[in-house]
Backbone as a printed PyTorch tensor [residue, N CA C, xyz], in Angstrom:
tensor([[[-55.6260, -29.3160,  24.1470],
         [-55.0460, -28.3930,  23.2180],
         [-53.7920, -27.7650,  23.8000]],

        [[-53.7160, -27.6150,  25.2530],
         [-52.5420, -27.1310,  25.3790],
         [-51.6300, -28.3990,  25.4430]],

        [[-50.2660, -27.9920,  25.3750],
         [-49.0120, -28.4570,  25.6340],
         [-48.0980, -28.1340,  25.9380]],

        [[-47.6450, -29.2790,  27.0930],
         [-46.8360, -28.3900,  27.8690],
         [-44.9440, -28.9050,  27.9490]],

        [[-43.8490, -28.6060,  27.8950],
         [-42.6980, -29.1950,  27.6890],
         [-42.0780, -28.3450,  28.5640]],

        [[-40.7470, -28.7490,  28.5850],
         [-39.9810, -28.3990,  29.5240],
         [-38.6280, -28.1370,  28.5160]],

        [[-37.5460, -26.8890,  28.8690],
         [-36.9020, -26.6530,  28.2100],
         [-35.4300, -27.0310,  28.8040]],

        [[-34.2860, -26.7850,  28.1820],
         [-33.4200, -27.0710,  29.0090],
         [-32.9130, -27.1360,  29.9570]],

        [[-33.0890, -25.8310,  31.2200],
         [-33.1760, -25.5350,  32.0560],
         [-34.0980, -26.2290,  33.3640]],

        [[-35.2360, -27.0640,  32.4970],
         [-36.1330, -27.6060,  33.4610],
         [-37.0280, -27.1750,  33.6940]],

        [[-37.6480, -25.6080,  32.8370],
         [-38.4280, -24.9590,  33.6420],
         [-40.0900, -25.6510,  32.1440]],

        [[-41.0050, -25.6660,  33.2140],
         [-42.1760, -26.0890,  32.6800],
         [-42.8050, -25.1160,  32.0140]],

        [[-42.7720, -25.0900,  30.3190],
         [-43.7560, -24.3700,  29.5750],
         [-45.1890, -24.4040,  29.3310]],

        [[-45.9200, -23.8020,  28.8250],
         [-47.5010, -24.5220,  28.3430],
         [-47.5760, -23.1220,  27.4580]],

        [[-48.0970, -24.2850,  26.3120],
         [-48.1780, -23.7060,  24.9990],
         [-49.8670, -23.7950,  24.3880]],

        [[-50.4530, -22.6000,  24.6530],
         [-52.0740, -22.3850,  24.1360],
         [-52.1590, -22.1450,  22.9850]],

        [[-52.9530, -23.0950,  21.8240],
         [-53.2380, -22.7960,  20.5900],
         [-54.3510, -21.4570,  20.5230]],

        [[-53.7970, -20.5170,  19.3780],
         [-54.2670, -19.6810,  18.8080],
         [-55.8520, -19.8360,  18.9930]],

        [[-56.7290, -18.9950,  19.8100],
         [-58.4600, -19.1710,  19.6710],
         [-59.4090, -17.7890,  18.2850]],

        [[-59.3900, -17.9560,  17.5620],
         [-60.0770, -17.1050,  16.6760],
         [-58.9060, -16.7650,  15.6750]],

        [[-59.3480, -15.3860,  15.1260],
         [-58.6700, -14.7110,  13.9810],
         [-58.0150, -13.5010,  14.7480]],

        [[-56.5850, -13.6820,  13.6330],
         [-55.7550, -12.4600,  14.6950],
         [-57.0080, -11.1010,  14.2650]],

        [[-56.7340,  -9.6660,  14.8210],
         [-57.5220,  -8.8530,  15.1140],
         [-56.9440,  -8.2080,  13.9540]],

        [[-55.6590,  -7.9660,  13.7100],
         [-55.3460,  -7.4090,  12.7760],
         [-55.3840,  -7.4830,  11.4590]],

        [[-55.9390,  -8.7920,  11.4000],
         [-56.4990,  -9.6190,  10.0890],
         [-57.8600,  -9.0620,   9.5210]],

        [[-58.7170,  -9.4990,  11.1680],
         [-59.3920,  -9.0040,  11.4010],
         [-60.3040,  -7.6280,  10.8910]],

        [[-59.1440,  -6.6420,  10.9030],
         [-59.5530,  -5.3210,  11.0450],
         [-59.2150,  -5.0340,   9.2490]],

        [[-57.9450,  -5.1320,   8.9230],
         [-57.8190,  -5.5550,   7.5530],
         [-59.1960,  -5.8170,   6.3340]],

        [[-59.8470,  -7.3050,   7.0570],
         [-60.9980,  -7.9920,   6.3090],
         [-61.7060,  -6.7640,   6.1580]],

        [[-62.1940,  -6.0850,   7.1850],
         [-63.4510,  -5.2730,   7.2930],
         [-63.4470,  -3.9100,   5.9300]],

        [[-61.9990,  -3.5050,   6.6820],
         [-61.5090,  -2.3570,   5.9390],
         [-61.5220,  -2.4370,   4.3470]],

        [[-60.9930,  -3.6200,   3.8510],
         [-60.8320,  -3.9600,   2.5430],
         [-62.6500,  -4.1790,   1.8910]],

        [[-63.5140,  -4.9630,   2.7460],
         [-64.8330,  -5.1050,   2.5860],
         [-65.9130,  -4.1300,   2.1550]],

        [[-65.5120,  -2.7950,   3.3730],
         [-65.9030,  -1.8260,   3.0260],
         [-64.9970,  -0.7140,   1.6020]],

        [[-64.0280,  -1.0550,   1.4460],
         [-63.7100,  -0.1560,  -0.1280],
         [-64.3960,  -0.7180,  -0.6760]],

        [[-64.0340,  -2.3130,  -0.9520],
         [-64.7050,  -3.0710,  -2.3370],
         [-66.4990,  -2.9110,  -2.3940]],

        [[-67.2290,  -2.5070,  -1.1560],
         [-68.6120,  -2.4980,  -1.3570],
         [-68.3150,  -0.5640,  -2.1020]],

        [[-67.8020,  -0.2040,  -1.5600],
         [-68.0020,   1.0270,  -1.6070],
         [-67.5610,   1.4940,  -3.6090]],

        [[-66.5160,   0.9130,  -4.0420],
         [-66.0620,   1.1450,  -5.3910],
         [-67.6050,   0.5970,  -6.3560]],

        [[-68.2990,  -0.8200,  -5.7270],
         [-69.1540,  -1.7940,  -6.5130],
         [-70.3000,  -0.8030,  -6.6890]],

        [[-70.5670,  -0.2330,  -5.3780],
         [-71.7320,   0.7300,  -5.2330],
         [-71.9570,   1.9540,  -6.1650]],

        [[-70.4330,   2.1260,  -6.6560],
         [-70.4110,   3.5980,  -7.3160],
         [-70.4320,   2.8130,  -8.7820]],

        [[-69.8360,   1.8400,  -8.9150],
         [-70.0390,   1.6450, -10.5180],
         [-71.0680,   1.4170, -10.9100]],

        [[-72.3930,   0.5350,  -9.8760],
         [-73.7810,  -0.0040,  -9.9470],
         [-74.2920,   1.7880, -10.5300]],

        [[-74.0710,   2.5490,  -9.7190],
         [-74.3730,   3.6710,  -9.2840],
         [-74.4820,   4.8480, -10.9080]],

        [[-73.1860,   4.6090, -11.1670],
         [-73.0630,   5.1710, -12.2520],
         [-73.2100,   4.4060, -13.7280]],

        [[-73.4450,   3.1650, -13.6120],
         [-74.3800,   2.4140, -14.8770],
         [-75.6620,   3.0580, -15.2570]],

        [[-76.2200,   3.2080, -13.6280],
         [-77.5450,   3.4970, -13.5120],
         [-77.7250,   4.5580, -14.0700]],

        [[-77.1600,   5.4790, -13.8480],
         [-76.8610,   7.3300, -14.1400],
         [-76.8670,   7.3000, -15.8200]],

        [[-75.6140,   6.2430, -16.5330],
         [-75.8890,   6.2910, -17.7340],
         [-77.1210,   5.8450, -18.2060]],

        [[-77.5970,   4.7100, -17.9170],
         [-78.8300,   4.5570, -18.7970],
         [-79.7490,   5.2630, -18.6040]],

        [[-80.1960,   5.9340, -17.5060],
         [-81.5650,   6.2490, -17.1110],
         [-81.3770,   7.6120, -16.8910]],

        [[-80.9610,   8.4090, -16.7340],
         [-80.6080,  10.1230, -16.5850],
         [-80.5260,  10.4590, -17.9020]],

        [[-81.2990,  11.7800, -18.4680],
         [-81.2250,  12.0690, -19.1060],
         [-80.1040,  13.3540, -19.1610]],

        [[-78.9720,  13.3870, -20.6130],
         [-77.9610,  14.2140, -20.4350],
         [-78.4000,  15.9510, -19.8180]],

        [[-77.1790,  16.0220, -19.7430],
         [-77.4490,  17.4320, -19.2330],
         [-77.1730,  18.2540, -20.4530]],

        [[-78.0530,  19.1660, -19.8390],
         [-77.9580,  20.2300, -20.8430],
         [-76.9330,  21.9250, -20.6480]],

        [[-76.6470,  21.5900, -22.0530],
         [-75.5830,  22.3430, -22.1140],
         [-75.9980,  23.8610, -21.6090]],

        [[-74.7110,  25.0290, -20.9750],
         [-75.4150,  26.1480, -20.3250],
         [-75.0510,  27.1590, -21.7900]],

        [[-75.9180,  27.9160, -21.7030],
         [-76.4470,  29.1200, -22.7440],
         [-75.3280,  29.9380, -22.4520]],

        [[-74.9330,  30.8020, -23.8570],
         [-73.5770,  31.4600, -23.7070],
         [-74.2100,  32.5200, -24.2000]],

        [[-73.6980,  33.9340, -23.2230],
         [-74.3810,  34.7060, -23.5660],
         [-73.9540,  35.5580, -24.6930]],

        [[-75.2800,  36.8640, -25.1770],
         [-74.4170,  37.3440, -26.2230],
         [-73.4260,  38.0020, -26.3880]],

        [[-73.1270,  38.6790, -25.3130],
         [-71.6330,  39.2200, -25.1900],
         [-70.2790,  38.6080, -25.3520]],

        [[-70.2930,  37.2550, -24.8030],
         [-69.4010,  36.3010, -25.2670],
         [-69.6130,  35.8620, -26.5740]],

        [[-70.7190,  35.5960, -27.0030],
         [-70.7600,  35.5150, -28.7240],
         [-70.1420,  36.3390, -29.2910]],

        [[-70.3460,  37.5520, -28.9940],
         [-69.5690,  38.6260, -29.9870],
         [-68.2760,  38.4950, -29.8590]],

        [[-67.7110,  38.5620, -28.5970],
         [-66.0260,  38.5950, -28.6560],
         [-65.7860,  37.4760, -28.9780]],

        [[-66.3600,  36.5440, -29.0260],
         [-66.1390,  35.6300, -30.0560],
         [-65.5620,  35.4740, -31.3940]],

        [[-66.7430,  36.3620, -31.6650],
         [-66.7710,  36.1740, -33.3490],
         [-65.6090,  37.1260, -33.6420]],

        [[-65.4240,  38.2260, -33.1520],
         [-64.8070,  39.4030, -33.0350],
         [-63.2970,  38.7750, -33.2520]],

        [[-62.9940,  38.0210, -32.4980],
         [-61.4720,  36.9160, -32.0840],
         [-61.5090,  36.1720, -33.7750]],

        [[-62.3960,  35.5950, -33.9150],
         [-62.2480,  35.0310, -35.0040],
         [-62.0190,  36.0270, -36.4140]],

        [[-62.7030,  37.2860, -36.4280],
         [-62.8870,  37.8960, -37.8840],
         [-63.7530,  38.1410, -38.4740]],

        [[-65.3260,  37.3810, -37.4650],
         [-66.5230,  37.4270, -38.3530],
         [-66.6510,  38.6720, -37.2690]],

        [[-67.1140,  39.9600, -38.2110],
         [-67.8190,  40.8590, -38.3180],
         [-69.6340,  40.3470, -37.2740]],

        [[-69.8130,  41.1670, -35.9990],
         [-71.1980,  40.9590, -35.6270],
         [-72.2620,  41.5790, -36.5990]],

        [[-73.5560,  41.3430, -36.6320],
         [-74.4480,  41.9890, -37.3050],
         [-74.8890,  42.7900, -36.7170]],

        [[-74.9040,  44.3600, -37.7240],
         [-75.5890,  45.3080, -36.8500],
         [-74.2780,  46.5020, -36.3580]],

        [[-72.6550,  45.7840, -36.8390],
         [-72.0560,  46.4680, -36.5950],
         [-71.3080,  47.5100, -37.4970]]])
């Protein structure tokens, strides 16, 4: 696998083929591996959530905010 030549000068080269995957490729693969598990996980994730969770329930407004409510609008509270 190696090879070796000589350049103009005369001086003797040797040329080693590439052994594995560059590192930076490498590190790349992993990185990209882990988003794409990580995005798949949340959509699995949140399929699940829709079908099987039951909605939430809405929070109770109290009556004080009802009134200035109504008050904003024009309707008269009862009782007033």
């Amino acid at each position: 696998m190696d090879e070796q030549f000589s350049d103009a000068t005369g001086n003797i080269m040797t040329e080693q083929a590439a052994n594995g995957l560059n590192p930076g490729l490498l590190v790349l693969l992993v990185i990209g591996g882990l988003v794409l598990l990580f995005l798949v996980g949340n959509f699995a994730l949140y399929t699940y959530a829709q079908k099987n969770l039951p909605p939430r329930k809405k929070k109770l407004v109290s009556k004080k905010k009802m009134k200035r409510e109504r008050l904003k609008q024009g309707i008269a509270a009862p009782g007033e």
